[in-house]
C-alpha positions, 0 to 999 in steps of 0.5 A: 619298096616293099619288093625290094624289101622281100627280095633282100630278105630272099636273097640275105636267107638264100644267100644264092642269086639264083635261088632267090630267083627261082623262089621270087619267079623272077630273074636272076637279073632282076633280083640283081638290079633290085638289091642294086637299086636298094642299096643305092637308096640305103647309101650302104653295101648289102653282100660282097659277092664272092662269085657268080651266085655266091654271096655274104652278107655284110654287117650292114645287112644283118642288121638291115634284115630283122627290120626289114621282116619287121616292116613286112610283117607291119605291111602284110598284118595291116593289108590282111586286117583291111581285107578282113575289115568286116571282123578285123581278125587278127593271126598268131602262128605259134611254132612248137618243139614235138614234147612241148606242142602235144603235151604242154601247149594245147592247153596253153592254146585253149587259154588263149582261144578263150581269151582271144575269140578274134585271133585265129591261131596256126600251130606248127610242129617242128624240133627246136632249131626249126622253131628258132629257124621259123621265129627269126625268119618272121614265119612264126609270132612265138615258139615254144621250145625243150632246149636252150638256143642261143639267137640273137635276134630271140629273147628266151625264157624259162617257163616250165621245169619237164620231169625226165624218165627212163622208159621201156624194157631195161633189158633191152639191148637197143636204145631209141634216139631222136633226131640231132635237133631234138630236145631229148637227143641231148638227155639220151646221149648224155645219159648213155655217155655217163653210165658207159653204155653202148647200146644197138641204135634205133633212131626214130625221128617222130615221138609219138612214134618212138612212145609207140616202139617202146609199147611194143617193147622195143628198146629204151629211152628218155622221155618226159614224164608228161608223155608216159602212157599206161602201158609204158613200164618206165623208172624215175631217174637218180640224177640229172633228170630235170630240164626245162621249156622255153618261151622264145619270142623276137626281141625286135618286133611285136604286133599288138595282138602277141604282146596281148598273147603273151601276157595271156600266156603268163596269165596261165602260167602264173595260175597253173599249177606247179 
């Protein structure tokens, strides 16, 4: 059963036989008979297959899907702690937007560390819709994130409110862009958008690296104030120049130990201060 469970999960993020296939190192012929197989017990049709390899999922599939990543990750979580039977370790894999996971979470983690000696934690570093991307495809427990995202299958909740500033060399002729995923994309081109502006681009898709260019005098850009450095000139901005972290987590599935986490982290958001 477990099989045929990874294999429908392969194929319903895949949406690709083959691909599916080459993922599972099975044949294309196998991953076919299984989804067949599982949607003779589940009495229901999983993807209406519009060609050879090309396929959808059907309403009965989207659901089927965080359910299936639900009894998964049940499965995976308990075969892992009984190999582990000597300590009982737990695991939490917390992915973060670039803003958020070098300059707001480590502290978050540290809290946790100390309240949760048996739990090792994996951090991961992505921009915001790969951190949604990684929550509903059950490879991470919680995400932190700079932007709002809709997900239906992710609650979402504002937990820090990041002050925005205009650093860099005003003089400049060019402009410093993240990447289109980026949670400070956004604010840069609204800003430019307002004020009329049409700057040189230099798109950068690293922060630490974009805070680097601007030490050198390269160019501007909004950043937040939680990353300004001592030799980065910046300027308070007049207006818009708030936004906000968010804490997603899936609304559908919880391990014990990350519902602890998470009444841990709202334990050190209610006793940071503002």
């Amino acid at each position: 059963m477990f099989q045929l469970l990874k294999t429908f999960v392969t194929v319903y993020e895949t949406r690709n036989f083959t691909q599916a296939a080459q993922q599972l190192f099975l044949s294309q012929p196998t991953i076919s008979l299984q989804i067949k197989k599982l949607e003779e017990q589940l009495q229901t049709s999983l993807f209406i297959r519009s060609g050879k390899q090309e396929i959808q999922p059907t309403e009965e599939a989207d659901f089927f899907y965080p359910r299936a990543l639900q009894i998964l990750e049940t499965w995976q979580d308990t075969t892992a702690r009984l190999q582990e039977k000597e300590n009982f370790r737990e695991h939490c894999t917390i992915a973060c937007s670039h803003t958020c996971g070098v300059y707001f979470v480590p502290a978050i983690v540290a809290y946790l560390i100390h309240h949760h000696p048996h739990v090792d934690f994996s951090l991961q570093l992505m921009n915001s819709e790969e951190v949604v991307h990684q929550l509903e495809q059950n490879k991470a427990d919680i995400g932190f994130i700079e932007k709002a995202v809709r997900s239906e299958l992710l609650t979402q909740k504002a937990i820090y409110q990041d002050q925005l500033v205009l650093a860099g060399d005003p003089q400049s002729a060019y402009w410093l862009l993240r990447e289109n995923d980026s949670g400070l994309r956004f604010a840069n081109e609204n800003y430019l958008k307002r004020h009329n502006l049409n700057p040189h681009l230099v798109h950068v898709n690293n922060n630490e690296m974009l805070l680097s260019l601007l030490s050198q005098g390269v160019g501007q850009a909004i950043i937040s104030n939680l990353s300004v450095r001592e030799d980065l000139s910046w300027q308070e901005l007049p207006e818009e120049n708030q936004r906000y972290f968010y804490l997603m987590t899936p609304k559908q599935r919880f391990r014990d130990i990350i519902k602890h986490i998470l009444t841990s982290i709202d334990e050190y958001l209610a006793e940071k201060p503002s």
